[in-house]
C-alpha positions in Angstrom: 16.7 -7.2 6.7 15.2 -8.6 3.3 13.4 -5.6 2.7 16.8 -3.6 2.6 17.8 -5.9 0.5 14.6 -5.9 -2.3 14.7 -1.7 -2.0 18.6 -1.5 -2.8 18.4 -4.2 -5.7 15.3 -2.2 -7.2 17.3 1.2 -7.3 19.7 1.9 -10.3 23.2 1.5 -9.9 24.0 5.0 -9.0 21.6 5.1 -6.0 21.7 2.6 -4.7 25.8 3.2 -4.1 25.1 6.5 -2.8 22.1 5.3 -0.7 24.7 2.2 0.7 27.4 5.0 1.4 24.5 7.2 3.3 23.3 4.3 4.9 26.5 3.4 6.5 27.8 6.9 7.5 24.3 7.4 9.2 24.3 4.3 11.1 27.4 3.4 11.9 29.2 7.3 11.9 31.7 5.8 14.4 33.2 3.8 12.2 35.4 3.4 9.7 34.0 3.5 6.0 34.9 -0.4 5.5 33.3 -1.3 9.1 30.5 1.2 7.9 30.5 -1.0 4.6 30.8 -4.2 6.5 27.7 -3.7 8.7 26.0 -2.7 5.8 26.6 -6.2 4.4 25.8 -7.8 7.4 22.1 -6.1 7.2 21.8 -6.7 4.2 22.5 -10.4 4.1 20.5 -10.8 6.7 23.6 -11.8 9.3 22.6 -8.8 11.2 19.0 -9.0 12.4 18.7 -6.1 14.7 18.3 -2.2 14.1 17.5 0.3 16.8 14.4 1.7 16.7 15.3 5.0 16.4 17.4 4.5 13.0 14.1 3.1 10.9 13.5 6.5 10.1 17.4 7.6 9.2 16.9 4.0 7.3 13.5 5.6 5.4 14.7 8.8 4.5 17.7 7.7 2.6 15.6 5.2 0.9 13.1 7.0 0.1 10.3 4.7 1.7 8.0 4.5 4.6 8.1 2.6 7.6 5.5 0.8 6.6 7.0 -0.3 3.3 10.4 -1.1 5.0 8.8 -3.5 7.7 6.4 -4.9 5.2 3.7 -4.0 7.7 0.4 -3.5 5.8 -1.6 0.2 6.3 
């Protein structure tokens, strides 16, 4: 998702590797922290296309955004 992208490159340093590590353990807590890391990528990238609906707001809460800012929808 480019907006992952825009919202991670805009945080400092420090959050955004803490938001990357919450973002994996929350969506992919199955997995091992380099699969985590690797989906992660994939998202980010753009690779990966597809979220569930019901992780946009795990996805908002550790980025501190709304939905409506992550999907670029207009209010």
């Amino acid at each position: 998702m480019k907006k992952i992208k825009e919202i991670l490159t805009s945080m400092s340093r420090e959050k955004r590797r803490k938001a990357i590590a919450e973002l994996g353990a929350a969506l992919w807590a199955d997995s091992t922290p380099l699969a985590q890391y690797t989906n992660l990528i994939n998202l980010y990238t753009g690779r990966c296309k597809k979220v569930a609906p019901e992780k946009i707001p795990v996805i908002c809460r550790i980025l501190g955004v709304t939905p409506n800012e992550l999907l670029d929808w207009e209010e």
